[in-house]
Structure formats: C-alpha cells, structure tokens
DRENZA-277203 format. One line per field, with one value per residue (C-alpha): x, y, z. Coordinates in steps of 0.001 Angstrom, whole numbers, always signed. Example, Ala and Ser with C-alpha at 12.3 -4.5 7.8 and 13.67 -1.06 7.14 Angstrom:
<rs>
x = [+12300  +13670]
y = [-4500  -1060]
z = [+7800  +7140]
</rs>
This chain:
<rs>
x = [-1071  +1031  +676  +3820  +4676  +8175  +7329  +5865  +2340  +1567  -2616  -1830  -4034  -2762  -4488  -4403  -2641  -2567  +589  +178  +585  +3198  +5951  +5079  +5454  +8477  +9734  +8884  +10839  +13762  +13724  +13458  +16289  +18605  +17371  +18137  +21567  +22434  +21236  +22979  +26497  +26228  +25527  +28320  +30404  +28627  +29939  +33545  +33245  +32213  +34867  +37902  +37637  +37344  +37895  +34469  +33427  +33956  +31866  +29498  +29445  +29059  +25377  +24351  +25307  +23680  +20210  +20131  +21040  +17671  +15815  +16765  +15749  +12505  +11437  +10744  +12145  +11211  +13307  +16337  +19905  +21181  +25053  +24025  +21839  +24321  +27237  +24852  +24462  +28244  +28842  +26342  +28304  +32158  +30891  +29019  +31664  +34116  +32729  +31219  +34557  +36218  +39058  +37910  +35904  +33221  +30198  +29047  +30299  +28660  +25473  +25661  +26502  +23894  +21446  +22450  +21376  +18596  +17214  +18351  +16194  +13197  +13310  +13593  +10637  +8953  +9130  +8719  +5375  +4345  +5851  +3688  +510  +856  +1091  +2295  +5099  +3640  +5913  +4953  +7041  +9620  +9396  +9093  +12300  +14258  +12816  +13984  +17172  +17220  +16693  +18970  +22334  +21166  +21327  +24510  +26944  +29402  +31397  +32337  +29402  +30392  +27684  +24858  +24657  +20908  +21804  +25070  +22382  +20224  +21838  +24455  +22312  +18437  +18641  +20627  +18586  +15139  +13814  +10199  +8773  +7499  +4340  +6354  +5021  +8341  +9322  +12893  +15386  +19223  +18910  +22194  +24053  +27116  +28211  +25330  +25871  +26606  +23435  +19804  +16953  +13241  +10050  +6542  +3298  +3011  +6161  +9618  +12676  +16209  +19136  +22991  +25124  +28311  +31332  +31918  +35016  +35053  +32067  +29483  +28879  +28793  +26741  +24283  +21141  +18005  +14505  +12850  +10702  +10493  +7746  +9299  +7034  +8722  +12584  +14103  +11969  +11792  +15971  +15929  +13973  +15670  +19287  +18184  +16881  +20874  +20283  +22365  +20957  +17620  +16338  +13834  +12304  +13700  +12112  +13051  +14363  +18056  +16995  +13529  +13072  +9541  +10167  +6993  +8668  +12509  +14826  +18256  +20453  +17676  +17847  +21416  +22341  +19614  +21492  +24682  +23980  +22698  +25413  +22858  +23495  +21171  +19861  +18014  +15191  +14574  +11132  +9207  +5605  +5614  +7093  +6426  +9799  +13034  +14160  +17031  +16001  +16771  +17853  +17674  +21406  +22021  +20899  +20888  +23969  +26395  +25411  +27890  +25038  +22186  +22196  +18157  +17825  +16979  +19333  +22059  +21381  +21606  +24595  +26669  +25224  +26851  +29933  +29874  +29328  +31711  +30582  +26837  +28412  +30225  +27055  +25508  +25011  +23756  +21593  +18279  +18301  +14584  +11291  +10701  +11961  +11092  +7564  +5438  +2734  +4947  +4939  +7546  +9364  +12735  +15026  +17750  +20137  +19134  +19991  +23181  +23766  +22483  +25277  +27886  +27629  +27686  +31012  +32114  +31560  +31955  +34392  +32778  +32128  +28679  +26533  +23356  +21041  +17549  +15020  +12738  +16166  +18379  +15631  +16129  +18800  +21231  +20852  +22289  +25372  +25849  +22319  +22499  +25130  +23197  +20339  +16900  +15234  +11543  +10912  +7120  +6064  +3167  -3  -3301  -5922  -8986  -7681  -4991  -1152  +303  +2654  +3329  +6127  +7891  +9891  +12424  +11379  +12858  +12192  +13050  +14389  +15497  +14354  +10759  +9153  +5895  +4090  +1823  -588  -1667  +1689  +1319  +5032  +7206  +10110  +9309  +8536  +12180  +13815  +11727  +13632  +16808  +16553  +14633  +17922  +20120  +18544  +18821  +22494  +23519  +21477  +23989  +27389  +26522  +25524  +28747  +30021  +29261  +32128  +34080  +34098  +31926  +28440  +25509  +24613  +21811  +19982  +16935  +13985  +12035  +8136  +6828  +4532  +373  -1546  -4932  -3283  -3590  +502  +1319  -1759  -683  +2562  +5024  +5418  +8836  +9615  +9412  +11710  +14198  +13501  +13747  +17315  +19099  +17629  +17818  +19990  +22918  +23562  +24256  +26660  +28676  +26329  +24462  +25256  +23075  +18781  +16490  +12799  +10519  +9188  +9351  +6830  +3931  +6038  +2803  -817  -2471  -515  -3028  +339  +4069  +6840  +6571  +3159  +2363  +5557  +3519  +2938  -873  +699  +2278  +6409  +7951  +8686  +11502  +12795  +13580  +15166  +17147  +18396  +19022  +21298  +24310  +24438  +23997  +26665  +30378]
y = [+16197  +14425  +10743  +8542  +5334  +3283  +1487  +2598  +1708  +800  +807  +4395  +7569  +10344  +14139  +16447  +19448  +22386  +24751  +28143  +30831  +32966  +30550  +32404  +36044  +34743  +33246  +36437  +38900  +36830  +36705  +40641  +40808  +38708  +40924  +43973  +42653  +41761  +45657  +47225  +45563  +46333  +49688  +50009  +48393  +51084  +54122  +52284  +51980  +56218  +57342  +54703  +55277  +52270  +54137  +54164  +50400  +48940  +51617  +51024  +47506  +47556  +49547  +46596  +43968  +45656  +46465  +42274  +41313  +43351  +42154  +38967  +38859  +40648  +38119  +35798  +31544  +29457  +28247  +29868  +29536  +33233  +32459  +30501  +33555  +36104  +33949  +33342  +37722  +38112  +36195  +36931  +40728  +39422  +37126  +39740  +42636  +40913  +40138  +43947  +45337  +48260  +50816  +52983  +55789  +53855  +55558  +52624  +50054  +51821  +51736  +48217  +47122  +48939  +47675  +44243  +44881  +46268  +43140  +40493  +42877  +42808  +39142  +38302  +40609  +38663  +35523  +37464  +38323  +34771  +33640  +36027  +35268  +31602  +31795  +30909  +33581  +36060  +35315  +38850  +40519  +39037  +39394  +43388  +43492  +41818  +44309  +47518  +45758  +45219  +49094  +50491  +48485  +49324  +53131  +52598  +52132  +49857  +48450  +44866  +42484  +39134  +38725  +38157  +39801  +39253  +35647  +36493  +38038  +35203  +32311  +33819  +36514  +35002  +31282  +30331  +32018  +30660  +27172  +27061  +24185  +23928  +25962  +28815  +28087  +29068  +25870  +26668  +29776  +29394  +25878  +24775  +21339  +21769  +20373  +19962  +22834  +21340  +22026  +21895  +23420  +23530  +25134  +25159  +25839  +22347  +20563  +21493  +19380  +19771  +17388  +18320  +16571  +14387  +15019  +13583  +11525  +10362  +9277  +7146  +7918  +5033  +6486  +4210  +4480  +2135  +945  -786  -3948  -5328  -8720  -11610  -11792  -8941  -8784  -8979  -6299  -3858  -4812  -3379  -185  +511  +278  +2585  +5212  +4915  +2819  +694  -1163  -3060  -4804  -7231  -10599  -13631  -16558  -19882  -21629  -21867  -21664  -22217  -21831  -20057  -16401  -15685  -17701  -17031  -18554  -16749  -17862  -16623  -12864  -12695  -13684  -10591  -8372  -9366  -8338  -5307  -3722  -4221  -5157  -6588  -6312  -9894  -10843  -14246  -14681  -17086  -17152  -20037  -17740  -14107  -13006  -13479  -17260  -16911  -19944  -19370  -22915  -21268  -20091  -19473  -19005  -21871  -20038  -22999  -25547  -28204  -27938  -27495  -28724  -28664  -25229  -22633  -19391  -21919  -23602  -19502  -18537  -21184  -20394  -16937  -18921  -20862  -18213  -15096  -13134  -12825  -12671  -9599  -8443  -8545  -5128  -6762  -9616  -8169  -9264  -9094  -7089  -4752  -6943  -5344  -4244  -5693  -6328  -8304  -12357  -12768  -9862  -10861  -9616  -7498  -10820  -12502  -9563  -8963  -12905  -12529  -9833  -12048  -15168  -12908  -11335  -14492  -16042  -13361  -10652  -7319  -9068  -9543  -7316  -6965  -4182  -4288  -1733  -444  -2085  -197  +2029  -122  +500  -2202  -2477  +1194  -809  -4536  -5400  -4698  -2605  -482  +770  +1821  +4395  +5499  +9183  +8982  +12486  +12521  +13200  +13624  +16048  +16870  +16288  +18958  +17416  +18149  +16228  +14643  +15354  +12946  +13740  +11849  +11528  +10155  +6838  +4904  +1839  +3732  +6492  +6732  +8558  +11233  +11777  +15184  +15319  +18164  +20300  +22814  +23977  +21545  +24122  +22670  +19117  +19579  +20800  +18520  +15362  +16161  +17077  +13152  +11413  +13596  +12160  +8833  +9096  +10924  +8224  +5630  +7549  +8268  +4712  +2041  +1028  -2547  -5484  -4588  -548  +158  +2411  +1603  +3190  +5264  +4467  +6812  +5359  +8137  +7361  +6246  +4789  +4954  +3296  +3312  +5194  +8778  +8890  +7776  +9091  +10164  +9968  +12999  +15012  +14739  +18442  +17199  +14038  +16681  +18589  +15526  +14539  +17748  +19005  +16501  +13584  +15622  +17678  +14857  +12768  +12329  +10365  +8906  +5820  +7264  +6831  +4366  +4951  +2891  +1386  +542  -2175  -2576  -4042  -4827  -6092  -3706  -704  +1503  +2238  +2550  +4571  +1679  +2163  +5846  +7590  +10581  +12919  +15376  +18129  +15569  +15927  +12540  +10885  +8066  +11358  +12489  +9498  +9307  +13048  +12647  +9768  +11527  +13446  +10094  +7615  +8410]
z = [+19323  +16396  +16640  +18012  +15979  +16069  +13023  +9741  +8789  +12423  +13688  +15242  +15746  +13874  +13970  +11400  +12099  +9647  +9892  +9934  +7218  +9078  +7943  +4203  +5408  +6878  +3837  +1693  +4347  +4145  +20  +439  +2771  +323  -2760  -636  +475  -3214  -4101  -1631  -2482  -5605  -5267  -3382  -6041  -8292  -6618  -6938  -10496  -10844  -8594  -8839  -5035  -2692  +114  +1104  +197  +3741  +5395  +2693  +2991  +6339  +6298  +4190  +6162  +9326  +7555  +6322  +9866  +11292  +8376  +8859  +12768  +11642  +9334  +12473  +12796  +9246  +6519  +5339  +7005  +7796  +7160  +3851  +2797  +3633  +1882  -933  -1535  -1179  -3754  -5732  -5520  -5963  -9021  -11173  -9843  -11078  -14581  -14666  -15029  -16842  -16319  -14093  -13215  -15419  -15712  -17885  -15336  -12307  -14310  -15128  -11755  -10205  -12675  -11848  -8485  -9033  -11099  -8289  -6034  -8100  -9079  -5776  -4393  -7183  -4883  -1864  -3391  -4462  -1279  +843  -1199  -738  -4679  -7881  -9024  -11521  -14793  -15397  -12686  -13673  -17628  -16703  -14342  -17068  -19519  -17254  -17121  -20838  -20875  -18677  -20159  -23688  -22450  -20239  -23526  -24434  -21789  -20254  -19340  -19871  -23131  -21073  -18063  -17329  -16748  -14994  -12397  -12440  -12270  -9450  -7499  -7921  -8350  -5367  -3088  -3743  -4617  -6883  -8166  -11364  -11027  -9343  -5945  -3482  -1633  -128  +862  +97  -426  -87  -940  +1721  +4769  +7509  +10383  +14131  +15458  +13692  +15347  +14338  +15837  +14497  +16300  +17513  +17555  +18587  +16967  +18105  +17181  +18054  +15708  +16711  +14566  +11520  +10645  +6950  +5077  +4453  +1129  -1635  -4718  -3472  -6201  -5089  -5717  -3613  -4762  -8278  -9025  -9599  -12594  -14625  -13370  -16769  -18246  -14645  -14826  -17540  -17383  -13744  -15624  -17901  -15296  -13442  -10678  -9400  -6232  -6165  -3051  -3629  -2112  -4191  -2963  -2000  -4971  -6170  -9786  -11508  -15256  -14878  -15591  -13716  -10248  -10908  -8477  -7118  -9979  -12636  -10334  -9988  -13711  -14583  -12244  -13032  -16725  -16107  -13302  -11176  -7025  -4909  -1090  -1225  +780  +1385  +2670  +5177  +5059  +7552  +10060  +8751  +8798  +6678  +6410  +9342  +11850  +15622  +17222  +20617  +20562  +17254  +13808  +10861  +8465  +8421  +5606  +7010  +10351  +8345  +5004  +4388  +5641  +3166  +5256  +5068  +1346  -309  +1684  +525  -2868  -2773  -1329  -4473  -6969  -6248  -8380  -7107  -3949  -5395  -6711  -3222  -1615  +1292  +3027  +4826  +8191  +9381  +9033  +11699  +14152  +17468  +16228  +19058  +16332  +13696  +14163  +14136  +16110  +17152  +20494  +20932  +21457  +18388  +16248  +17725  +16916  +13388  +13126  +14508  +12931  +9889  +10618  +11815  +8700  +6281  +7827  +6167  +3047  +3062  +4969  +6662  +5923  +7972  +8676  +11912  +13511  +15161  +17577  +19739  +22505  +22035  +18066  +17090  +16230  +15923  +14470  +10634  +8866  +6672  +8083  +5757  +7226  +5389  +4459  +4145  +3704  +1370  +2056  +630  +2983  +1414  -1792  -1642  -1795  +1732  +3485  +6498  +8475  +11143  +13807  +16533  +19956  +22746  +24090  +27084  +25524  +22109  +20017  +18569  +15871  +16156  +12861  +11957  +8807  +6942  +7287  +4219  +4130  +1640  +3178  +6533  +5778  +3969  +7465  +9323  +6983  +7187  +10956  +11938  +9816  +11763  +14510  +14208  +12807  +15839  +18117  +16177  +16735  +20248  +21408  +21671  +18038  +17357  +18474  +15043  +15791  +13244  +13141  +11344  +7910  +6844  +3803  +3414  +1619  -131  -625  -4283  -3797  -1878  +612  +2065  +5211  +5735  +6064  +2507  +539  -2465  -4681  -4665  -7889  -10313  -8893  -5080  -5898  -7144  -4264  -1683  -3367  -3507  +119  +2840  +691  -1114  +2012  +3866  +1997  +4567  +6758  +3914  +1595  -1083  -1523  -2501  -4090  -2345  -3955  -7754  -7837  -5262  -2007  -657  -2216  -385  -2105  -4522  -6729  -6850  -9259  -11755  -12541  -12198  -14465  -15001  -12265  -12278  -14208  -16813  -15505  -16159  -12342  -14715  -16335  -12588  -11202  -13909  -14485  -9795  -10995  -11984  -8888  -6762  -8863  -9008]
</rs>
C-alpha cells in the first residue's frame, strides 16, 4: 500500500508501486475517438460544400457525436476530460469550416474540407499509435499524412484555404487534443487551461482519489513567480540571474543581523537593498538554530513582536525594521511563520494555539499588511484558516526507479485531526501523476474553504511549490526535465488560477546540505533542454 506522511521528507515506508499499461490503450482509444470526431464533422461539412444543402448536417452531425460518445465509454477511465475533448473536435470543425470557404456547391471546398479531416484523423492515430506502444511518435507517420494532404489540395484546385491550411489543421484540430513532450512520448489528452470542473475523480489500480470542489468566489490569483532558497553567499549574483529568468518572489533565510558588510554573511538591509533593486519581493525566514524553528519566541501567552516589550529580541528587532523602512516592508511578500510546525518529529513543533496567536498578534499589529506564509501548517484542524495566510504546499513528484525517470504521485487522505497525505513511487503515467496534482491541491483548498474562515473572514492561500531540486530519498530522486516544468505549469497551476496565487520552484539553491542538487546548479536537463530557458519562457504566463 502507498505510504502515509503529513510532512514532506518524513522517516516513512514507502512501496513501489508500478501502474499498469492499460492507462496507454486508454489514452490511444481516446486520441482515435477525437481524430474520428474531427473526421466525421468535417465530412459532414464536406457534403455541405458539394450540394449547398445543409439540410442534412444535423442528422449528420448527430451519427458523429453518437459513435465518439461509445468510443469514448469504450476507451475505459484515464486521462482525458470527455466534454473538453468533444468541445476541443467541434471546434476544431467550426474553425477550419469557416476558413475553408467558397460559394457554393464547391467541389474544391468539399475536397479540402474533407482532406482536412482526414489529416487531423491520421495525425492523431499517429499518437494513438505511440500512445498504445508506450512510444515515441514516429515523425514518419506524420511527415506521410502531411504529404497525402499536400497531394490531395494540390489536385483539389484553386479555392479558399486561408494560405496554409496544413497548419490551420494542426494547430486547431491536432495540437489541442494531445500533449507530447519533447521526444514525442504522449503525456496528456485535451489538456486544457480553463476553469476546474465541480467534481474531480481519479481511479488507478491501487488508489482511489475523489475531491468535490466548493464554489469559487473571486480569486486568488497574484502572478505570484517564486524560487525557493538562494545562499547568502551569492544573493547579488543569484538576484540577478533570477530577475533575468521573470521572477518576482524569492523566499529565503536571512539571518540574524540588521546589516553586515560581508557579502558572504549579508544582513536584512544588504537582502532587501538587492531585492529592492532588482523588483524583487521577499518571503523572509529568520532562523533559530538555538531552537530549530523560526526566531518567533513564545513567553507562555504570547509571542515577542512588540519592540517597546522586547527590545533585545531578534522577532521584535526585524519587525520594527520593516516598520522603519516602508519600502522593504512594501517589498515584503510575506513573513514565514514556522517550519512544519505540528510535525511530531521537528524540535521545535508548535500547537494549534500558538499559531493562531502568531496570526493574531500579526493582524493586530499589521492589519493585512504584512502577512504570514508557512508550510506543513494548515493540516491541522484548527489552522485551515487563522494560522498563516499563504499557504506553500510541495509538489514532489519526481522520482528515480531503477534508473528510469518516474514519478511519484501524492494523494489527500483523511485524517482525524486534519487531512494527511499518502505517497506511491514508481507511477509510470506523467498523465496521471498530472491528474493526481491537481486533484491533492484541490484537496487541500477545498479542506480550507470548508473549515471556519479565520477571525478576519479570510481563507488561506495556496502556493504550490514544484520540485527542483534531489535528495537521497526515494520521493525526490531525480530533477524533472524543462518539458515536465512546462508540463507541471500549464496542467495543474494555470488551470487553477483561481485558487492559486501563482508557483514557486523549490528550490533555486540547495535549501538543505543534504540536497545532491537544485535548479541553480543543474540548468541543463539529460537531453540538453535549458531548465532557466523554461522558467523564464512559464514567466509571461505567470506575471501580469
């Protein structure tokens, strides 16, 4: 069975579980069906465009729809939304009819149309193929559909085609209904970047997710762009190179000090001058060794904030600092609260109580000026809302299993004090390691907007925090490729701007000494794509 963990890199027993194949003949019936849908309207568009007679197009339409809707249900439960499909093949049909047009009777029209059907079919039985293989896509399949194609419109004649009707075809019939990664190996069906659908339900051989959503008022969204983690030894430089890349939020442990010279030990005013110049906003982590945990003090009732109270403590001394200097205040995203504060093995694990206090004297002091952001903090019941305000939540999913790169996929469970979190190695299916995402931040976003909001009405935020980075645990084995970045962004994050506040890499630098590597020190992925090229290209979809 999948191990169960609350916290991320706790001692747990994990199993490897391989998923099975039949997700891939799945995948390749449903690319068939959408080629076949795509076909089939435009064949019926055809015999409109030889007759000038519409008067059969419903009837015609409707025989299509009803052979995709069998297909469909043949092709068995994996990736691949069946209104997002069917939307994605109707307008695939409207978009090139409507550019394929002519006075009519056309016999040149009804050629082309049906033409254009006939090469979203076979491109898209060329990933049914690959798909049912569990392999690359054959560029040659495709290179000899587009030369039929090439063919068959040179001997239709002259009539409208919009100049280049092959990719008319392509980019609105075959690309939105299959995602490949670089090497051609199919990873996704219809992806789609809209609204989330009210209920998300999952089912492999050995796990079973399902999360109803609540209803969504407004949004969360805030263009938040992240990494996680830059050494104090480089911040200038790393500044520098993470401005460059578009992002715009860095969360990072700052020390003690109020300002030190040393560039290899900078103090706050030495980070926030660097961020400042560089339109750069910080999370800030101030750090106690003595106490392993952030530098908030507990007296026993409440927490050393006020520097009138406690001029000698460090929480106290860098709040007023931000008090004093507005405009690293204003370049303050947020102040992390603690580090995993209700793991049983951290310590210094906090309560329920003090967490809620942390929040208050917060508001208290700061209205919603300034923050708190923790993470591993609000599974608690009690801390959904009124613990932190923004929320990081890690999506861990790659794995290394006998030197092939899998993933590993985790999943909410239910908990009697909270929620927790069930992790499975080995899961071959980047579709379903996608689904599986998407569905576990659903989760926990739901598990916030169904628990009581916290004092000021509010519920907490979701930041995911998307793995760059390796460990010596099974979990987080190896680093994901530039393609799956892409993939992770415009899957599971873009869908759900409205319960998102954007992404964060974690982690740029290594966040911990025992980590093998991180983003800033392996740019290169195995087949030579450029992981900096990625995060900056996801940039403009993630910053207003």
């Amino acid at each position: 069975m999948p191990s169960v963990s609350r916290f991320a890199f706790g001692a747990v027993l994990v199993l490897l579980v391989v998923a099975p194949a039949r997700a891939d003949q799945c995948t390749g019936a449903k690319l068939k069906a959408i080629g076949n849908k795509e076909a089939g309207l435009l064949g019926c568009q055809a015999k409109v465009a030889a007759t000038n007679d519409s008067s059969g197009l419903s009837a015609c339409e409707m025989k299509v729809m009803r052979k995709f809707v069998a297909a469909f249900a043949r092709a068995g439960t994996c990736v691949g939304d069946q209104t997002t499909c069917e939307n994605i093949a109707d307008s695939c049909a409207s978009t090139v009819t409507s550019v394929l047009t002519d006075t009519l009777p056309s016999r040149c029209e009804a050629v082309k149309r049906k033409a254009a059907g006939n090469l979203a079919k076979t491109e898209l039985g060329c990933y049914s193929k690959a798909a049912r293989r569990s392999a690359p896509l054959d560029p040659g399949c495709i290179t000899k559909a587009q030369r039929k194609f090439g063919a068959v419109l040179t001997h239709a004649g002259t009539c409208p085609d919009g100049g280049s009707p092959q990719s008319l075809v392509e980019n609105n019939c075959v690309k939105p209904g299959v995602r490949a990664d670089g090497g051609g190996t199919v990873r996704g069906v219809c992806p789609t970047t809209t609204t989330l659908t009210t209920t998300t339900t999952m089912s492999t051989a050995t796990s079973t997710t399902t999360s109803t959503t609540v209803p969504v008022t407004g949004s969360d969204w805030r263009g938040v762009y992240g990494a996680w983690s830059v050494d104090e030894s480089s911040v200038e430089p790393s500044f520098t190179t993470l401005e460059s890349l578009g992002i715009n939020l860095v969360i990072a442990n700052i020390g003690l000090d109020e300002s030190n010279a040393d560039p290899n030990f900078p103090g706050w005013q030495q980070w926030y001058a660097s961020a400042v110049a560089h339109n750069l906003n910080l999370i800030p982590i101030l750090w106690d060794g003595g106490q392993n945990q952030t530098v908030w003090h507990w007296t026993g009732s409440e927490f050393k904030l006020d520097i009138s109270k406690y001029p000698t403590d460090p929480g106290a001394q860098f709040l007023n600092f931000l008090q004093t200097n507005p405009i690293y205040k204003a370049h303050t995203f947020a102040v992390f609260s603690f580090h995993e504060p209700f793991n049983p093995q951290n310590p210094g694990q906090r309560t329920v109580l003090q967490s809620q206090t942390l929040w208050t004297q917060f508001h208290a002091m700061f209205g919603d000026t300034l923050p708190l952001y923790g993470e591993s903090a609000i599974n608690v019941n009690g801390c959904a809302n009124g613990c932190v305000d923004y929320a990081g939540l890690g999506v861990y999913n790659f794995a290394s299993c006998g030197g092939q790169p899998l993933y590993a996929d985790v999943d909410e469970v239910s908990a009697s004090d909270g929620i927790d979190f069930s992790t499975q190695l080995c899961v071959t299916s980047e579709a379903e390691t996608i689904q599986r995402a998407g569905a576990m931040l659903d989760a926990v976003y739901n598990y916030s907007h169904t628990s009581p909001p916290a004092p000021n009405g509010s519920f907490t935020k979701i930041v995911p925090l998307i793995q760059t980075f390796v460990a010596p645990l099974p979990e987080v084995s190896r680093m994901p490729s530039a393609a799956e970045m892409r993939a992770w962004v415009d899957d599971i994050v873009l869908p759900r701007k409205d319960r998102l506040v954007g992404v964060v890499w974690y982690s740029w630098s290594k966040a911990s000494s025992t980590y093998i590597t991180s983003l800033e020190f392996s740019q290169f992925d195995s087949t030579g794509a450029d992981r900096w090229q990625a995060v900056k290209d996801i940039s403009g979809e993630i910053v207003p």
